[in-house]
Each structure stands twice: as C-alpha cells, then as structure tokens.
C-alpha positions in Angstrom: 0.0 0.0 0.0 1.4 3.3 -1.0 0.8 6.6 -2.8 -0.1 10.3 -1.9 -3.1 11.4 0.1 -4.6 13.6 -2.5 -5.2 13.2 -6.4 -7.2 14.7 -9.0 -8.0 13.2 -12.5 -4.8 14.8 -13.6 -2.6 15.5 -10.9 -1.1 14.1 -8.0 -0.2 16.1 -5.1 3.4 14.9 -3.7 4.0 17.4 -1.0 2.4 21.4 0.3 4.9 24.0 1.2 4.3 25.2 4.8 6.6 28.1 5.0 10.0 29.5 4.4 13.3 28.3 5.1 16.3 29.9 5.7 16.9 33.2 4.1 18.0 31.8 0.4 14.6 31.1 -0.7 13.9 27.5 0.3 10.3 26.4 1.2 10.1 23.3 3.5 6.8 21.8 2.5 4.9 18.5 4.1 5.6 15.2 2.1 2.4 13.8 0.6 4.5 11.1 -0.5 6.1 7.3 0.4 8.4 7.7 -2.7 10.2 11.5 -1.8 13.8 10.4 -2.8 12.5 11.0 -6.5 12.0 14.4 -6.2 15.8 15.3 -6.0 15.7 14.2 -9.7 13.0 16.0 -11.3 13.9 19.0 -13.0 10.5 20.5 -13.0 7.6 20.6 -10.5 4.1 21.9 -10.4 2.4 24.0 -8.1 -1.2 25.2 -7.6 -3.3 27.0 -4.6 -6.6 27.1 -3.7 -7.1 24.0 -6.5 -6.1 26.2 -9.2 -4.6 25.5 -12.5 -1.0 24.3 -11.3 1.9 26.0 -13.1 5.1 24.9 -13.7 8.2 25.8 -11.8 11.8 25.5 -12.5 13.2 22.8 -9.2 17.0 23.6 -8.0 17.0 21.5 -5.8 15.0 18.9 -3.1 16.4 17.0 -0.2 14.8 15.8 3.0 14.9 17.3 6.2 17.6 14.7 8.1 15.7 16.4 11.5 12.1 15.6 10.4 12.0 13.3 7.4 8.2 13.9 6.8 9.9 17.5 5.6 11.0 18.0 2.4 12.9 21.3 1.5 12.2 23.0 -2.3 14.5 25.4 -3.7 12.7 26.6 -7.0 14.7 28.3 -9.6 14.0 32.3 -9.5 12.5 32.0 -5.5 15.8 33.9 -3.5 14.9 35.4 -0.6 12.2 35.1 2.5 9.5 37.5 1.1 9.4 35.1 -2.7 9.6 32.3 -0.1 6.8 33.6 1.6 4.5 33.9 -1.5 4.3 30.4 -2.2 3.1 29.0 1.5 0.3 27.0 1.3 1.1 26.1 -2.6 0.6 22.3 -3.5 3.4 20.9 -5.0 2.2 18.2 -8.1 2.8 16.0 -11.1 1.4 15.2 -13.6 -0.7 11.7 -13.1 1.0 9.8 -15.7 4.6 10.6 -13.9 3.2 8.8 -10.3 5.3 6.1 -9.7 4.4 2.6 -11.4 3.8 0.5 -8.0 4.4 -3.4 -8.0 1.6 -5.7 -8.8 -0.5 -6.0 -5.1 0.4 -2.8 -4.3 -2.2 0.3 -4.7 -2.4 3.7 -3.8 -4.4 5.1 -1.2 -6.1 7.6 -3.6 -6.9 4.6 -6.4 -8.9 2.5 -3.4 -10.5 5.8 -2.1 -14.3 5.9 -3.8 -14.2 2.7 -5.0 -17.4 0.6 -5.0 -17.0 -2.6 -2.0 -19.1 -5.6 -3.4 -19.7 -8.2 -1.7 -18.8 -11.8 -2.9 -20.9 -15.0 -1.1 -19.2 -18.3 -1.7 -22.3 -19.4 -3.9 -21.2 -16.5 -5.9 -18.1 -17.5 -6.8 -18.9 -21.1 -7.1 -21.9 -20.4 -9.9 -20.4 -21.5 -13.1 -23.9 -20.8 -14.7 -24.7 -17.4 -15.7 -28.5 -17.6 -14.4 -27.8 -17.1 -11.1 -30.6 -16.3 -8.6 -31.0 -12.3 -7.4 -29.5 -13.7 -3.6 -26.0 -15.0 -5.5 -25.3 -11.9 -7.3 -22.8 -9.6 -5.7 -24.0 -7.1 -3.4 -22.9 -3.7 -2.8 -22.1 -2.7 0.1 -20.8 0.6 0.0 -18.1 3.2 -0.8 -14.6 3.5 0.7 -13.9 6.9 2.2 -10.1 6.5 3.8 -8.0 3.4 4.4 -6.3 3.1 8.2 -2.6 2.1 8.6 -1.2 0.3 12.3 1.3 2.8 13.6 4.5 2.4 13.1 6.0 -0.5 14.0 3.0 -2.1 14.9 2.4 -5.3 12.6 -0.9 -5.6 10.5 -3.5 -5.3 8.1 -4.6 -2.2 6.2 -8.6 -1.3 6.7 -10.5 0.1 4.3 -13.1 2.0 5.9 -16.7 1.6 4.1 -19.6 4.0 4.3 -22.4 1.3 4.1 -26.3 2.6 4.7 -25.8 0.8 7.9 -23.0 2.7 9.4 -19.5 2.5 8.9 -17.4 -0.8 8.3 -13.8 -1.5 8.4 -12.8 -4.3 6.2 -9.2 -5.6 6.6 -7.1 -4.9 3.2 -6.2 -8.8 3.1 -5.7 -11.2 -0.1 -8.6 -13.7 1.6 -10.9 -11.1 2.2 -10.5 -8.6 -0.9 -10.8 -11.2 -3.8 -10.3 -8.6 -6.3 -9.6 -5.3 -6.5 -10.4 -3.2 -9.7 -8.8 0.1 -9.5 -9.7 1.1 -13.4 -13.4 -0.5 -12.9 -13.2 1.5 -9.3 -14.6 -2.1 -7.9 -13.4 -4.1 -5.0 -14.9 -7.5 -4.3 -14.7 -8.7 -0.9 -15.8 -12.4 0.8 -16.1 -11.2 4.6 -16.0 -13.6 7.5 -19.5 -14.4 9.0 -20.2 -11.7 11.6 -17.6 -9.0 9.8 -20.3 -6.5 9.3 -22.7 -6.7 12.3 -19.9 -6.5 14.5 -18.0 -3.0 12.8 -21.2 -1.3 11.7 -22.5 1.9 14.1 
C-alpha cells in the first residue's frame, strides 16, 4: 500500500509547502508522498493554490529534512529570498498523473482505493459457473470506501478500508482472503467477509 493522500484526474499532489526556510529562498513543505527520494531528480515541479490550475516551476533542488524526514525542502529556480519564499506557503506541489510512480503488482495507492465501490462476494457466488444465477448470489454492494487506516509504526498488520455502508461504517481488513479482487480502473473491490464482519463493525 502506498501513494499520496490527494489526487485529482490529472494531478497528483506529492507534497504542500508550509513556510520558508532559511533566508535563500527554500520552502520546506509537508511530504504527501512514500516515494520522496524521486524528487531530487526531477527537473520541473508543479504547483497550484486554492485547487487552481497548477503552473510549472523551475526545481534547484530537493532533499529531505535529516531532522524531520516527513519534511521535504524545495529550492525553486527564481525564489531567493524570505519574502518570494513567503508567496508560495500553502502552494501544492504536483505531477502530472501519468509521472506517479508505477507500483508493484498488489500494491495500490491510497487515492486509487478511495471511492471505490465494495461488493460483496458470497461463496455461492463465486462457485456459480452458470450465468443464471438467482438475485441472492449476485454480488452485493455494500458501499463506498472513504479512507484506508494504517497500524502505527512499527506495529504489525492489516490495512482497513473504511466503508460508508447505509448501515454505518465498516472497516474491512485490506487482506488477499478477504478482498478477492480489486479493480482500480473499474473502481470495484470485491470482498468475501468472514461471518459476523459487518454486524460486528457497523454503528
């Protein structure tokens, strides 16, 4: 499981610049990111406030805060001094969608699960081999995912995807035995929970 906490159909927010830094014109900005070592190779960046356009900027220079590694510093190319600094606080700094990085096969990102439909998947379901099934063996849905939960760190476990359901919420552990399939494109994710799963999460 990886991938930045915001995303738009074209854009992907990677970090937002939270105030100056030292007196050259550096910006340290939070990391939206689990792949910030890239950044010190890109050339180019894009940034955007208030979710407007983004426009391209000119990068110097990145590296990470050695102090606070969820702190990335940006040194943009024409920004050199505190006041130029200042001007671009809040800014989100993007790419393009088609420049994310290409995760390994398992592996999503947070923002691709996010909205996706959560079917579930009876074990008559998936045993049917005949495509006149009866209304009670078709999939069901049972809702939308709104965030996914991480354990802390260095706490062992599973991902849960948290699903608004018309019953309340349910968290549904992000496991290969539980979510059959997961269809990021289709924005579908079939699930076969254990008995008692939902009537024990829902509120």
């Amino acid at each position: 499981m990886s991938g930045s906490r915001q995303t738009t159909e074209r854009w992907v927010q990677v970090a937002k610049i939270v105030r100056p830094r030292g007196n050259k014109g550096e910006v340290a900005a939070e990391l939206l990111t689990d792949f910030p070592e890239r950044l010190s190779s890109l050339k180019c960046i894009y940034l955007s406030k208030d979710a407007g356009e983004p426009s391209r900027a000119s990068l110097q220079s990145f590296w990470i805060d050695r102090n606070h590694p969820g702190i990335g510093v940006f040194h943009f190319e024409g920004c050199g001094s505190i006041s130029e600094a200042e001007a671009l606080r809040g800014m989100g700094v993007l790419l393009p969608i088609e420049e994310r990085v290409q995760l390994p096969a398992g592996q999503y990102f947070v923002t691709d699960l996010m909205g996706c439909t959560v079917f579930e998947v009876t074990k008559f379901t998936a045993e049917l081999e005949s495509p006149a099934c009866a209304a009670g063996d078709v999939p069901q849905a049972l809702g939308t995912v709104r965030d996914v939960f991480f354990p802390g760190e260095e706490v062992a476990g599973t991902p849960l995807l948290q699903v608004e359901t018309p019953g309340g919420e349910v968290l549904i552990p992000l496991a290969a035995g539980i979510c059959t399939r997961i269809d990021v494109a289709g924005r579908r994710i079939e699930v076969r929970l254990p008995e008692g799963l939902t009537d024990l999460d829902a509120t």
